[in-house]
MARZABA-925757 format. One record per residue: residue in three letters; residue number from 1; x, y, z of N, C-alpha, C, O in turn. Coordinates in steps of 0.05 Angstrom, whole numbers, plus 5000, padded with zeros to 4 digits. Example, Ala and Ser with C-alpha at 12.3 -4.5 7.8 and 13.67 -1.06 7.14 Angstrom:
! residues 2
('ALA'; 1; (5264; 4886; 5156); (5246; 4910; 5156); (5264; 4934; 5156); (5285; 4934; 5169));
('SER'; 2; (5257; 4955; 5142); (5273; 4979; 5143); (5258; 5001; 5157); (5268; 5023; 5161));
//
This chain:
! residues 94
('UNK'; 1; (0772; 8275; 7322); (0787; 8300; 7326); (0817; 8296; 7324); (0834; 8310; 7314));
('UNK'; 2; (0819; 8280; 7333); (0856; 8270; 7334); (0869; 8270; 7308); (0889; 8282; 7301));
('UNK'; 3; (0847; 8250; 7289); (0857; 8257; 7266); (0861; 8279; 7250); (0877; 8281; 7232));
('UNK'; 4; (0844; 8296; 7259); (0849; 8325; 7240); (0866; 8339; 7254); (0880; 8356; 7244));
('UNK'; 5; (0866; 8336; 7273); (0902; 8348; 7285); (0927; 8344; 7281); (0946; 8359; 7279));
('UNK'; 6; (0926; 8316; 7278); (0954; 8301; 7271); (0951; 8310; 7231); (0971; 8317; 7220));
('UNK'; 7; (0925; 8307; 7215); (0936; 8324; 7185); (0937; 8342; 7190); (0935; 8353; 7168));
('UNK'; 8; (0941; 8365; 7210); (0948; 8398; 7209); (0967; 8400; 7218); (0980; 8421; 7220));
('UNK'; 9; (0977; 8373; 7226); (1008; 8380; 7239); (1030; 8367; 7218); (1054; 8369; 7220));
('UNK'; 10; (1014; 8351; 7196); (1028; 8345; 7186); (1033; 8351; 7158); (1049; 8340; 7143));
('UNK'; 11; (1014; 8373; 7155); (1006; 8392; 7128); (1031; 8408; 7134); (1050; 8411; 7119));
('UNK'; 12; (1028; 8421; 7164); (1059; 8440; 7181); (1083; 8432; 7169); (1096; 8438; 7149));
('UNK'; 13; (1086; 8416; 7187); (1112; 8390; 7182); (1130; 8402; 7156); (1152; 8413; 7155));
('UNK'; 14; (1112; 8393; 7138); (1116; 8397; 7109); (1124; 8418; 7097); (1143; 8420; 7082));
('UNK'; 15; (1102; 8443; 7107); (1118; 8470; 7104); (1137; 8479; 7108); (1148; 8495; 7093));
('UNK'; 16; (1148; 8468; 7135); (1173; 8474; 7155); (1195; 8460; 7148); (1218; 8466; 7157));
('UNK'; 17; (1191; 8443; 7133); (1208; 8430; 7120); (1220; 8445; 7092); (1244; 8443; 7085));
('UNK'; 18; (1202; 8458; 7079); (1207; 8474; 7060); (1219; 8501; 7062); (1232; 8514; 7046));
('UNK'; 19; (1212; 8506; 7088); (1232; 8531; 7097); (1257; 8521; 7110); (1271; 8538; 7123));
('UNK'; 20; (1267; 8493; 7109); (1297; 8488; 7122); (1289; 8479; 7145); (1305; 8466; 7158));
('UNK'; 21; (1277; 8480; 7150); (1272; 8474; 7182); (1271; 8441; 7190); (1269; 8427; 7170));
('UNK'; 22; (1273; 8429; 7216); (1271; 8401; 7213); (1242; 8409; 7230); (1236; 8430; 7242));
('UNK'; 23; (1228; 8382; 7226); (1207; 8381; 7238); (1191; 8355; 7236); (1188; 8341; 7216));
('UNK'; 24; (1183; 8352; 7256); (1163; 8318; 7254); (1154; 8329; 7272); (1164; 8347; 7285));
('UNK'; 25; (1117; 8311; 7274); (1101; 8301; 7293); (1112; 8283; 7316); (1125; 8262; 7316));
('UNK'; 26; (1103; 8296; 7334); (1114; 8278; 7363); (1074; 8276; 7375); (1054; 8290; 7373));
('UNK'; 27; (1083; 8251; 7386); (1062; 8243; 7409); (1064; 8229; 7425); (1072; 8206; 7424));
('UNK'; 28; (1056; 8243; 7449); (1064; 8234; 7482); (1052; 8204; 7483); (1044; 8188; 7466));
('UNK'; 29; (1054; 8204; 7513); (1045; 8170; 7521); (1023; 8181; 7518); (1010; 8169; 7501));
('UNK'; 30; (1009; 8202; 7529); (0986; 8213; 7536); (0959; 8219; 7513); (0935; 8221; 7517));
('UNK'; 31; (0974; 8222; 7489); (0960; 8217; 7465); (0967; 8252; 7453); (0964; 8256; 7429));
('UNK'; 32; (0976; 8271; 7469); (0977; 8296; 7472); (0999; 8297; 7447); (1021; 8288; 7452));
('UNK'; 33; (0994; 8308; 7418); (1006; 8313; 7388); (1015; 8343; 7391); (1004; 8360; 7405));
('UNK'; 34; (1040; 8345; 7375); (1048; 8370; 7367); (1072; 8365; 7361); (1084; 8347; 7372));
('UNK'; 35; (1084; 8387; 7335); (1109; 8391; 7316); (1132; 8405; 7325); (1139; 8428; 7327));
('UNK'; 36; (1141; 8385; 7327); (1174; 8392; 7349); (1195; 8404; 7325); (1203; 8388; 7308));
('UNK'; 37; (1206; 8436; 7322); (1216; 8440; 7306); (1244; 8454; 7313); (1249; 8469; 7331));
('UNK'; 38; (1258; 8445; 7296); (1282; 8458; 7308); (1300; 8464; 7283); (1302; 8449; 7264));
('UNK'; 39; (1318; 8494; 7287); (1342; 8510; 7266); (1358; 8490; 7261); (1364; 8480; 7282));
('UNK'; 40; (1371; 8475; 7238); (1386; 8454; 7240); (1419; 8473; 7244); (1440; 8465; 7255));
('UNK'; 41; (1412; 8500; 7232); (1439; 8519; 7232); (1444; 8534; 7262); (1462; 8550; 7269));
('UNK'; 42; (1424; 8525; 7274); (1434; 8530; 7307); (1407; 8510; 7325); (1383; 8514; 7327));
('UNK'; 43; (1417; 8498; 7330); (1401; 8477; 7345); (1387; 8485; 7377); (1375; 8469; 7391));
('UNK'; 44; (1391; 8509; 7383); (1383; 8514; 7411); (1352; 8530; 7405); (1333; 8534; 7421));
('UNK'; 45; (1356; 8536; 7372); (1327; 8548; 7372); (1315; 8529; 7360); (1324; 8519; 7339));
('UNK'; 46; (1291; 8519; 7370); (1265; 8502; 7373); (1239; 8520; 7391); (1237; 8539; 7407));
('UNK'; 47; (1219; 8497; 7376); (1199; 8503; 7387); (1176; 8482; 7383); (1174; 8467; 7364));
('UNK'; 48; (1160; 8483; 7401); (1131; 8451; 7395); (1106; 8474; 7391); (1102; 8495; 7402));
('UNK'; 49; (1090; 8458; 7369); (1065; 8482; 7360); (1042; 8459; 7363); (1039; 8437; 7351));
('UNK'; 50; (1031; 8468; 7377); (1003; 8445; 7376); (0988; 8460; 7357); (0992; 8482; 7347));
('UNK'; 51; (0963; 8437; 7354); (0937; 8450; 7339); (0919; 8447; 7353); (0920; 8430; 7371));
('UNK'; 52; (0894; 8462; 7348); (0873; 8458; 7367); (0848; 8471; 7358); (0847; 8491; 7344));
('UNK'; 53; (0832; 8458; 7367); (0801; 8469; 7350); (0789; 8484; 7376); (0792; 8479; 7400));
('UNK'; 54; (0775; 8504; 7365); (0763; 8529; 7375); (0737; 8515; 7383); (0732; 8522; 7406));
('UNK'; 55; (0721; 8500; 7375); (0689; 8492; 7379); (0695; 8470; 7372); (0714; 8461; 7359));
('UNK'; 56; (0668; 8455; 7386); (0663; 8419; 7386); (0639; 8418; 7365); (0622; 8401; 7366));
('UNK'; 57; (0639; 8437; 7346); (0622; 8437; 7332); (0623; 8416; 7304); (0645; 8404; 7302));
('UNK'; 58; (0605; 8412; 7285); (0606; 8401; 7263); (0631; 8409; 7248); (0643; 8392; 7235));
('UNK'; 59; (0642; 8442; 7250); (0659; 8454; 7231); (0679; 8469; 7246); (0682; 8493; 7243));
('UNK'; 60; (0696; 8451; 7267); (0713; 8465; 7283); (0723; 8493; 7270); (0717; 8503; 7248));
('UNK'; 61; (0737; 8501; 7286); (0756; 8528; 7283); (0784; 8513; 7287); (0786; 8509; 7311));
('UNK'; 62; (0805; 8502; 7274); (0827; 8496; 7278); (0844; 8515; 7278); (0837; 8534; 7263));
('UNK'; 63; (0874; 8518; 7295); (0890; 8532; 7300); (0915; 8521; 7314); (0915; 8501; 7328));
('UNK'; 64; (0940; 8539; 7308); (0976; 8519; 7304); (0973; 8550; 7323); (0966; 8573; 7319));
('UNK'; 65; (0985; 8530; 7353); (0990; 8552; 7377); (1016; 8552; 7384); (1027; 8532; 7374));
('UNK'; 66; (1032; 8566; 7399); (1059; 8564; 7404); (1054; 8552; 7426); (1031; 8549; 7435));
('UNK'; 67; (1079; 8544; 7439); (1085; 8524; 7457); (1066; 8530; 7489); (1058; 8513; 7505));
('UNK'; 68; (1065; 8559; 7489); (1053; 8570; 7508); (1025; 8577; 7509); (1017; 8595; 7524));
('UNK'; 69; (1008; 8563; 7492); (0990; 8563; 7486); (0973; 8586; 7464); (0950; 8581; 7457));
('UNK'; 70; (0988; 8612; 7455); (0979; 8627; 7451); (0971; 8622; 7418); (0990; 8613; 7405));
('UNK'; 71; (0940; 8629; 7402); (0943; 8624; 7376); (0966; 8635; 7361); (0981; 8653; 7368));
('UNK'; 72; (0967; 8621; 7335); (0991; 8640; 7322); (0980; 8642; 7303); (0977; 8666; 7296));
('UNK'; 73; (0968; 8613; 7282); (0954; 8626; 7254); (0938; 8602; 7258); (0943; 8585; 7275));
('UNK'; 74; (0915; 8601; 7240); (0894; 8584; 7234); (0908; 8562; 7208); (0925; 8567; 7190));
('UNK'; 75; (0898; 8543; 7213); (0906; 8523; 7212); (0903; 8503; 7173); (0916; 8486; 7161));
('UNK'; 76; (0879; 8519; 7168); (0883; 8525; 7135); (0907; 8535; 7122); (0915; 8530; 7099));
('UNK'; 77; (0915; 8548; 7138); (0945; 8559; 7117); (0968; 8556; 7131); (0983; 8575; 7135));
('UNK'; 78; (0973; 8530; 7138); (0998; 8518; 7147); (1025; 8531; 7135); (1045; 8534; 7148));
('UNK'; 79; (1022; 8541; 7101); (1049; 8561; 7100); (1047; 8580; 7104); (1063; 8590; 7087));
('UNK'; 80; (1034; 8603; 7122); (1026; 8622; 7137); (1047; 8621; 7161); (1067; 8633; 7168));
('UNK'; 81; (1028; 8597; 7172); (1044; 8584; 7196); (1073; 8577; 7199); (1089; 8579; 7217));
('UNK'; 82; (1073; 8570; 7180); (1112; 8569; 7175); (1125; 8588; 7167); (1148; 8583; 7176));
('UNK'; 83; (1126; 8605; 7158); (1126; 8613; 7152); (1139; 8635; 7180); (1162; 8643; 7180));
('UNK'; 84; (1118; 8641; 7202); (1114; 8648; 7228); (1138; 8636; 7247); (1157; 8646; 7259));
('UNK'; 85; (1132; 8613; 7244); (1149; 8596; 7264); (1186; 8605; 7248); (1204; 8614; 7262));
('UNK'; 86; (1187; 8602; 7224); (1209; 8600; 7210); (1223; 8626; 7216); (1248; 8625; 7217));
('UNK'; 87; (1213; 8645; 7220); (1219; 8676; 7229); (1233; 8684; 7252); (1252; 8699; 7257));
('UNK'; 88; (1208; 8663; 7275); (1224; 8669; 7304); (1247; 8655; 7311); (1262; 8657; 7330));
('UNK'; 89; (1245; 8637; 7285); (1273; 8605; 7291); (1288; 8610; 7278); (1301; 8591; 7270));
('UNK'; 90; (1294; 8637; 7269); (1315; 8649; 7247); (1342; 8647; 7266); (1342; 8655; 7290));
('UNK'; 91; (1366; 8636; 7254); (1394; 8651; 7276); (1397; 8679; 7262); (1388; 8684; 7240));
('UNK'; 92; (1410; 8696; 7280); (1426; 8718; 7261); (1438; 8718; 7246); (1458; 8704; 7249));
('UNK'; 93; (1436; 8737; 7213); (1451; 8724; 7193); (1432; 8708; 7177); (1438; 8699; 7154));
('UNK'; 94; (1411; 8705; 7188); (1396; 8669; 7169); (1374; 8693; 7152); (1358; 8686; 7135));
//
């Protein structure tokens, strides 16, 4: 499972990177993954998006949640997802 979290975060990464944005994978001592992103044109807006699978099944449900746990988009369309994130991390003007 770890592994397919850390490629959804780093399929993200990539998107967010294409929208301007900076972004890398971070992982705690704890093993706990998620994409620390931040406005490079105003640095106070950031945000960390985990991923996370819906069922322990054969064919999870993957999903990129905001920091507060809430879903935001499913995890197949990472430029969806950026897309999302790139919007709320807009400065005024951007």
């Amino acid at each position: 499972m770890g592994d397919d979290n850390f490629e959804h975060l780093k399929r993200l990464v990539s998107e967010l990177d294409a929208h301007g944005l900076l972004a890398r994978v971070v992982q705690t001592q704890g093993g706990r993954m998620f994409a620390r992103v931040i406005n490079p044109n105003a640095t106070s807006l950031s945000e960390n998006v985990t991923c996370r699978s819906t069922s322990a099944s054969d064919a999870p449900d993957w999903w990129y949640c905001w920091s507060w746990g809430e879903r935001m988009h499913k995890a197949d369309d990472p430029a969806g997802a950026a897309t999302k994130v790139a919007r709320v991390l807009a400065a005024v003007g951007e």
